[in-house]
N, C-alpha and C positions, 0 to 999 in steps of 0.2 A: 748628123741626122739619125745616123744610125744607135746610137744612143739613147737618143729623146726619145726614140719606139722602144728602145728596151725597160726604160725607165716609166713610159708609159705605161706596158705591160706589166708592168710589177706593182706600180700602184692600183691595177685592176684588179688584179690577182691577191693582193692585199685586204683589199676593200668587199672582193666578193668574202673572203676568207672571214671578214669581221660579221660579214651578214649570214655567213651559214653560223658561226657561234651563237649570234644573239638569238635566231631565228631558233634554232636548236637547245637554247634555256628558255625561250618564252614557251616553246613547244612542251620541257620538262617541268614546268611552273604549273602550264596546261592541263599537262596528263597526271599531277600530284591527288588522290581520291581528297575531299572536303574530310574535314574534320567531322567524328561522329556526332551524332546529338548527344545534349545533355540526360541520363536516364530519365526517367518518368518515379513519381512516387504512386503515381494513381494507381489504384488496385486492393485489392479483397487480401488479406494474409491471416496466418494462421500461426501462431506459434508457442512456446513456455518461458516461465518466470519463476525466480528464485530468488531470495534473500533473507535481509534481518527486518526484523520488526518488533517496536516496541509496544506496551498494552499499559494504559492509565486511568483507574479510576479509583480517583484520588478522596472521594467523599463516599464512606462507608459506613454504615451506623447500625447500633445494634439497642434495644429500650425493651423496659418489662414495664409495662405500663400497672402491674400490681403491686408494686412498692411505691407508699409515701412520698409522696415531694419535699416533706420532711424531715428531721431525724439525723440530719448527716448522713442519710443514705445517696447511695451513687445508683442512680434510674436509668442512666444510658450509656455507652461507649463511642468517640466514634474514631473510629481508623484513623491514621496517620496517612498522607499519599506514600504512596506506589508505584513502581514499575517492573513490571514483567517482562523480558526479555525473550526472543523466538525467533522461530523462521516460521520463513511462508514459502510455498512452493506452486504452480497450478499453471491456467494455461488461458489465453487471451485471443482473439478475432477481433476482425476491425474492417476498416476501407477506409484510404488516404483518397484526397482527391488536390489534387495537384492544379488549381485554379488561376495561379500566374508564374509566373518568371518564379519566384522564391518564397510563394507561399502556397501553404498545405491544409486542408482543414478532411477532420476526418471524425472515425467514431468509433470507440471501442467498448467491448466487454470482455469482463474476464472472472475467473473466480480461481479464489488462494485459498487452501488449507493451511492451517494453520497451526501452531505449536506453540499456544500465548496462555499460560498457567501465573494466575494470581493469588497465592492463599497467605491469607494475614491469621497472627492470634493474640487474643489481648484475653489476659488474667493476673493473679485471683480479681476478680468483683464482686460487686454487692447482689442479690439477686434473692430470690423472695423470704429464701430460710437464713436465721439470725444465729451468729453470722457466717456468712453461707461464702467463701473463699473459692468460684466456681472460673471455666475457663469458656470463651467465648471463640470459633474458627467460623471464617466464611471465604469461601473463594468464588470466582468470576475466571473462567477457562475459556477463551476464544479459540472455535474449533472452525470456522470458515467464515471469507471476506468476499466480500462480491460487489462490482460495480459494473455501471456502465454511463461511459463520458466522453463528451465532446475535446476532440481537440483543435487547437491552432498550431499549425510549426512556420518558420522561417529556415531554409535550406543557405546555408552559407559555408562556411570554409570545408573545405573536405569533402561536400555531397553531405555532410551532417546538416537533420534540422535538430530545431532547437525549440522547444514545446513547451505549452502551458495546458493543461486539462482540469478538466471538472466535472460533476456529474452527481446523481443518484449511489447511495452506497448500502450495503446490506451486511449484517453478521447475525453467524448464528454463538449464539453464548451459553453457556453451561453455568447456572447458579448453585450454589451450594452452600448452606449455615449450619451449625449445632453449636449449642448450651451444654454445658453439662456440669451437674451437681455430684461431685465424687462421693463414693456412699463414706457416713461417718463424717462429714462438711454440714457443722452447725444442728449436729445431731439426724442428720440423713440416714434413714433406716438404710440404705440402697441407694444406688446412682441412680440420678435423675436426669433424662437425657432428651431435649427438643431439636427433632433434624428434619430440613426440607432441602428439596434438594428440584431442582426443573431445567428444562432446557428452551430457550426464547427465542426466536430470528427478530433481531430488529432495524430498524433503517436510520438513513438521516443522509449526510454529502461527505464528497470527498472532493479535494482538491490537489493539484500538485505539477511538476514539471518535470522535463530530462532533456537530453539530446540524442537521436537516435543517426546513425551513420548505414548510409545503403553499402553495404561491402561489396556488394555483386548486382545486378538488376533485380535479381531473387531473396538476396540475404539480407533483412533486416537486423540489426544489432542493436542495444538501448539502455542505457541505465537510469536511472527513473525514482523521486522524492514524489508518495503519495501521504495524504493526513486523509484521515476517516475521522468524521466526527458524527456521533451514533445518537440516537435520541434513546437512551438505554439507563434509564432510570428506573428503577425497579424493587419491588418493595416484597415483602413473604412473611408468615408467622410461623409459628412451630406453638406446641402443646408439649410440655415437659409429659414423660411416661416415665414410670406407670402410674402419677397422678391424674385422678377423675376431671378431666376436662372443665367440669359443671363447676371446679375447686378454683380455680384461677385460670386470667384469661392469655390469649396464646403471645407470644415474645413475638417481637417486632424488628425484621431486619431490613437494611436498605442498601443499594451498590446508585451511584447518580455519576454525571458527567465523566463520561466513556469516551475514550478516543486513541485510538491505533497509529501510530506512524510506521513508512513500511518505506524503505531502501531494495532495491531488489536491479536485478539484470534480466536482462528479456533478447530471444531470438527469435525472431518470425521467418518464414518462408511468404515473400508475396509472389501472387499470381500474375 
């Protein structure tokens, strides 16, 4: 008998001993804080951008509309395509809004200076003195890029979203041409010389993508494929000096279908 109570008492003693363990992990299970939320993208940021960028305007032409259509004379010139190579650098604003589980829709502007130099030269040609062996330059310098565009992103591996954007686009362009007729070229008393020179903002869209990774709830980071395509078609004359204006009429040059690609890295501070 005196057995069966001791064995009794031990399976007690056992059994409470199994109920203060479990009781004591579902209690630490209990008191474990929840996992944080996932950060937010919604919010106002502020940050800059830098990179490469290429400048194309691939149809360029240059005509003296005072020479013969015929004769075997050469009336016009027109450029070969181009690309001019550069950076851009500047500084963008925006607000994400963070409308489900993994999607973002938001708005940005920004503006890039720019460092996009295009100058071509095509010579000797024909031009109004016989025969006249003269040399033709024009350049197209993009000196700043500006947008502002709607985005969509999808937030998936990493806290990275992953973007498509578009929008309104703007640049401002520096034009520039001259002729010139070397003095002693087809019996040229003196150099003969037509130069105009202007500066134009013009517009049109830009399209493009990236992925941008929240690094902190604050630090935005992004690298980012935009295309500008510009309605920057653009025409100018010149007047050879020191010949009298009232003698022949002014040379005709042109720069047409314009368009920017621009790779670049970007950091924002969001609020």
């Amino acid at each position: 008998m005196k057995r069966v109570a001791i064995a009794l008492l031990a399976g007690v003693a056992a059994a409470a001993s199994l109920g203060y363990t479990a009781s004591a992990a579902e209690l630490a299970v209990k008191a474990a804080p929840p996992p944080p939320p996932a950060p937010s993208w919604t919010g106002f940021y502020v940050g800059a951008h830098a990179g490469g960028a290429w400048q194309s305007t691939p149809d360029w032409s240059f005509a003296d509309p005072n020479l013969p259509a015929n004769g075997g004379r050469l009336t016009s010139v027109n450029f070969g395509g181009n690309a001019a190579l550069g950076g851009v650098g500047g500084f963008q604003v925006g607000y994400n809004w963070q409308f489900a589980p993994a999607w973002v829709a938001g708005i940005e502007g920004d503006i890039s200076w720019a460092s996009l130099s295009d100058r071509r030269n095509a010579g000797p040609i024909l031009t109004v003195l016989n025969p006249p062996p003269s040399t033709v330059s024009m350049s197209a310098n993009t000196e700043w890029l500006s947008s502002v565009r709607a985005k969509l992103g999808f937030v998936g591996w990493w806290n990275t979203m992953f973007y498509v954007t578009g929008g309104g686009a703007w640049a401002n362009i520096e034009y520039a041409a001259q002729a010139t007729i070397p003095a002693g070229s087809g019996g040229a008393p003196t150099t003969f010389t037509a130069v105009n020179s202007f500066n134009t903002t013009k517009s049109g869209w830009v399209i493009g993508g990236g992925a941008e990774w929240m690094a902190t709830t604050n630090i935005l980071l992004r690298a980012e494929y935009l295309y500008y395509n510009l309605n920057a078609s653009e025409g100018a004359s010149a007047q050879y000096a020191p010949l009298n204006a009232t003698l022949l009429a002014p040379l005709n040059f042109g720069w047409s279908n314009y368009n920017v690609q621009v790779f670049r890295i970007a950091g924002s501070y969001k609020f």
